[in-house]
C-alpha positions in Angstrom: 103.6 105.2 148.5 102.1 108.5 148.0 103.8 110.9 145.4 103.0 114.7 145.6 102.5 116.5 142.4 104.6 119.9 141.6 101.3 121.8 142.5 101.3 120.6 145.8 104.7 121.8 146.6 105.6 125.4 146.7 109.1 126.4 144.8 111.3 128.1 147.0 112.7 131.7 145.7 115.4 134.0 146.9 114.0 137.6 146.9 111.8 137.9 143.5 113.5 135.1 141.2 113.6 131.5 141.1 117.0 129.3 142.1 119.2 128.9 139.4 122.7 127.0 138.9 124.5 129.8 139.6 123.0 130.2 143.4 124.1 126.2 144.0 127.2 125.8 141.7 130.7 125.2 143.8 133.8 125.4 142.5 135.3 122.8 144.6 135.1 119.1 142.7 137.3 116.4 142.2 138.2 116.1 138.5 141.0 114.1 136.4 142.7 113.0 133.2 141.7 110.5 130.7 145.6 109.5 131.5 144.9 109.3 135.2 145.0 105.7 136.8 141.5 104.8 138.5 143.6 104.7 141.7 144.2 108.4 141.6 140.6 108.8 140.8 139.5 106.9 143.8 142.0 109.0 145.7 141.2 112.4 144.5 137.2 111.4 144.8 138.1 110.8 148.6 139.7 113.7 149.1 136.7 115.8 148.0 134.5 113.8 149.5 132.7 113.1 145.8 130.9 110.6 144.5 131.9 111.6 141.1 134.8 113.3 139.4 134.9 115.3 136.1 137.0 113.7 133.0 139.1 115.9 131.1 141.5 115.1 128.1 144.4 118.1 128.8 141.7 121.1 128.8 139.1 119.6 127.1 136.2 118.6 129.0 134.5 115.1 128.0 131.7 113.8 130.9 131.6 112.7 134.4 132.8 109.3 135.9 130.7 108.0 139.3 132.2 105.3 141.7 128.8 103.3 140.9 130.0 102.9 137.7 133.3 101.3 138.8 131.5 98.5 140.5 130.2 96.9 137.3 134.1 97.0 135.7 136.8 94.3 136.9 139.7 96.7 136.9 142.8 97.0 138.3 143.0 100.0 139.7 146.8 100.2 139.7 147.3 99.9 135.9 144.0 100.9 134.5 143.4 104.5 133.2 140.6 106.5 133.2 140.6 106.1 129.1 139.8 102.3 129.3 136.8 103.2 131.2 135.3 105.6 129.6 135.3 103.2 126.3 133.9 100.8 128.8 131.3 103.0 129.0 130.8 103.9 125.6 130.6 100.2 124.4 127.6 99.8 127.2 126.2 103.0 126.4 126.1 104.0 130.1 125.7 107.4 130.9 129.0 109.1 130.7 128.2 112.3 128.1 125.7 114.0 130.9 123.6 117.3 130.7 124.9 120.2 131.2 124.1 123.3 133.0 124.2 127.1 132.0 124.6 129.4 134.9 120.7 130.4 134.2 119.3 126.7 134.8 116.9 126.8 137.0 116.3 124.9 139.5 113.3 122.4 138.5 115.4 121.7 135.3 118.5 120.9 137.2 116.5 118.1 139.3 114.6 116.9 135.8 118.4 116.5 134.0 120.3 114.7 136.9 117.3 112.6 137.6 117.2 111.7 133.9 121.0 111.0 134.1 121.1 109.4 137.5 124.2 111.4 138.4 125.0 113.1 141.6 126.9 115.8 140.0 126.8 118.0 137.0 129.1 120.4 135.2 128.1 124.2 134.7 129.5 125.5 131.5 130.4 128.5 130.0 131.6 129.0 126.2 132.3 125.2 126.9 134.7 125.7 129.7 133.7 123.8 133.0 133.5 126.8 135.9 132.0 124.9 138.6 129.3 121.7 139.1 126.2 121.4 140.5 126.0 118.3 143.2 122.8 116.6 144.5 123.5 117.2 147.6 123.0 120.9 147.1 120.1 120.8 145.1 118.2 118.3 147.8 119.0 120.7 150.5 117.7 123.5 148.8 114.3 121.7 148.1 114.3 120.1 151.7 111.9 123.0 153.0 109.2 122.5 150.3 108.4 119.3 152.2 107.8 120.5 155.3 105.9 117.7 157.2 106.1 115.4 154.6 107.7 112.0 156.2 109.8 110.0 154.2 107.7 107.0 154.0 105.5 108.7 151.8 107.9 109.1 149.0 110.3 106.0 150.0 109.9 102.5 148.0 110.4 99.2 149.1 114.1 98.3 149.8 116.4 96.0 148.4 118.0 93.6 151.3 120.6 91.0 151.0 122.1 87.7 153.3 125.1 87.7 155.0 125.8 84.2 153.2 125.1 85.9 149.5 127.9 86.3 147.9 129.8 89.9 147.1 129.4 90.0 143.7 125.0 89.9 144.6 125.7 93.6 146.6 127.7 94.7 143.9 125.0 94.3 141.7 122.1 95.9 143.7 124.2 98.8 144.8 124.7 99.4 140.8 121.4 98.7 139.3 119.4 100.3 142.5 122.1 103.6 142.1 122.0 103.5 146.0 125.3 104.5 148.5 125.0 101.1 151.1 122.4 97.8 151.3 121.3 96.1 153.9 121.4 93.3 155.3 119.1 91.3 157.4 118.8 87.9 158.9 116.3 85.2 158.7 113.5 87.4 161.0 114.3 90.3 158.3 115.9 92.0 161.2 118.5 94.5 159.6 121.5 93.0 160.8 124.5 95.1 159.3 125.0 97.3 155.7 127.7 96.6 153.3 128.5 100.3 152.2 129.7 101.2 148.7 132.8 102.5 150.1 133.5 99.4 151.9 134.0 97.7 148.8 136.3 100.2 147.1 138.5 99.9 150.0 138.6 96.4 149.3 139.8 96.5 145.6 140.7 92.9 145.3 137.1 92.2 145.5 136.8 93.0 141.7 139.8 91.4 140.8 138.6 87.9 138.4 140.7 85.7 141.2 143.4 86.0 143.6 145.8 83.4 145.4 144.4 81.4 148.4 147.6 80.3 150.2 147.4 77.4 152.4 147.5 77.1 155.8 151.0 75.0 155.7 152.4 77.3 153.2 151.6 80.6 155.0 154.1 79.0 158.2 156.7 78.5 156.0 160.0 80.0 157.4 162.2 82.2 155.5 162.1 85.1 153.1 159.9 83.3 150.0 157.5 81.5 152.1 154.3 80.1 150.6 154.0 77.8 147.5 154.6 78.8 144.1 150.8 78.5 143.3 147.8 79.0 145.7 144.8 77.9 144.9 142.4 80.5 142.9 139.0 81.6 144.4 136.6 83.6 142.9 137.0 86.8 145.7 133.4 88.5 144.1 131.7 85.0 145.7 132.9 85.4 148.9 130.0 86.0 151.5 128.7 89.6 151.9 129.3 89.4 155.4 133.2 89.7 154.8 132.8 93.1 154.0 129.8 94.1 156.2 129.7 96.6 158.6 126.9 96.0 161.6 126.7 99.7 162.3 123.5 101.4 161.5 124.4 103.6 158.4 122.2 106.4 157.9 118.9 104.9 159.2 115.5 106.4 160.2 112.4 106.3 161.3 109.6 105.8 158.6 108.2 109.4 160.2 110.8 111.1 160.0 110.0 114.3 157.8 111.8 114.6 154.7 114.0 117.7 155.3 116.1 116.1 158.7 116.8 113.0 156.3 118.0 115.1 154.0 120.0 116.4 156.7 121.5 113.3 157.5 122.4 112.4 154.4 124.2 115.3 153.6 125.9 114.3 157.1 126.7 111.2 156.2 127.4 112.2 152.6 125.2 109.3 151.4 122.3 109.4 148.5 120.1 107.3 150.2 118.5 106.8 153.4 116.9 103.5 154.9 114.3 103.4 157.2 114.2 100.9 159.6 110.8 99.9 161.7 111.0 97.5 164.6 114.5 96.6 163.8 113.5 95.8 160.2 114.0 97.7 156.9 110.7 98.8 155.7 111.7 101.6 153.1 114.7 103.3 151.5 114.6 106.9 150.1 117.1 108.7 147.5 118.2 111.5 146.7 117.0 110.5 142.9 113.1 109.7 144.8 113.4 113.9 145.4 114.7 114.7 142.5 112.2 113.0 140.3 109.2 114.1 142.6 110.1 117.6 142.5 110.9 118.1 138.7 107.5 116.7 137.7 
């Protein structure tokens, strides 16, 4: 796959200086408590539509949590807090402390720092108070113009597919390490068959628990108010098949020609960070947001 250099593209200005944080920071992010349970992270992450939230202890603010992060931790998301995973984090020396922005960054630096950090957010701070963020989103759509008749296959890479048969805990894994929003999955032929969506699996929490109860077919008829036995028999729910929580809709796919700034589009539409492009009913590429944000801050 081709990459273009920062020569070939041309920086996009507004009047006579260059795009800074300050032109794409929003004031609109989800953020919580260290005291906060991960279910009310999850929930306030919906609500804004985020793929990250800002952490703060009282006032104080201390780094950014993303949901891909919460797919390597077996949680539950009832009891846990918000404290237990940053120390998580901290004992895996995961990103959790990441860059950030003055209201003077500009632009090429933002893309080189969230790149680095492979985050979809980050904070813009003034005498170390949090006053807005800077998301991916909004920094893709503002480079989106400088390649103009580019197509995506030029910058995509080969994607990352998975069975229906393998087991959960296999698209848990590639969404994490491959920082990636939904995988596909394809047959035999390679024919892209369904996706399992990172959001799929967070409204399936019980998928990270270690085990859960598998009640019988003779208890579950039991009549009366306690019905079922005292003990089920435990299965591993992360090894259950892929295809219990795949969706055969076509998320976010393209053609391998189709120019960069309408995928951008449509990920932005679909609030996704990648794309996957799909030739003759088979996946032949996947671009991300990270793929643009590397290629431009070189």
């Amino acid at each position: 796959m081709k990459r273009f250099k920062t020569s070939e593209i041309t920086f996009k200005q507004k009047g006579d200086y260059m795009v800074n944080a300050q032109d794409l920071m929003s004031q609109d992010y989800a953020s919580v408590d260290i005291n906060d349970t991960i279910s009310q992270l999850l929930g306030k992450m919906k609500l804004a539509k985020a793929h990250s939230a800002v952490v703060f202890d009282g006032k104080k603010y201390l780094g950014v949590l993303s949901k891909r992060f919460l797919l390597t931790s077996r949680i539950d998301p009832k009891k846990m807090k918000v404290h237990n995973i940053i120390k998580k984090r901290s004992k895996a020396k995961a990103q959790f402390f990441v860059p950030t922005l003055e209201l003077s960054t500009p632009l090429k630096e933002i893309c080189k720092k969230m790149a680095a950090a492979d985050v979809h957010m980050l904070p813009v701070l003034q005498k170390d108070k949090v006053i807005g963020i800077v998301s991916s989103h909004e920094v893709v759509k503002e480079i989106a113009a400088a390649y103009k008749g580019i197509a995506c296959q030029e910058l995509a890479s080969i994607p990352v597919t998975a069975k229906p048969s393998d087991g959960i805990y296999k698209a848990i894994d590639i969404l994490s390490r491959n920082g990636i929003d939904h995988l596909p999955i394809t047959d035999e032929q390679n024919k892209l068959i369904g996706m399992v969506a990172m959001s799929d699996l967070f409204e399936n929490m019980n998928f990270w628990s270690t085990s859960a109860q598998k009640i019988s077919q003779a208890a579950s008829h039991q009549q009366g108010k306690h019905t079922g036995y005292a003990h089920g028999e435990k299965t591993k729910m992360s090894s259950l098949p892929i295809e219990n929580c795949m969706s055969r809709k076509s998320i976010c796919c393209t053609a391998p020609e189709t120019k960069i700034p309408e995928a951008v589009r449509l990920m932005d539409e679909n609030n996704v960070s990648n794309i996957v492009l799909v030739k003759s009913g088979k996946p032949v590429g996947i671009l991300t947001i990270k793929d643009l944000l590397v290629d431009y801050a070189k």
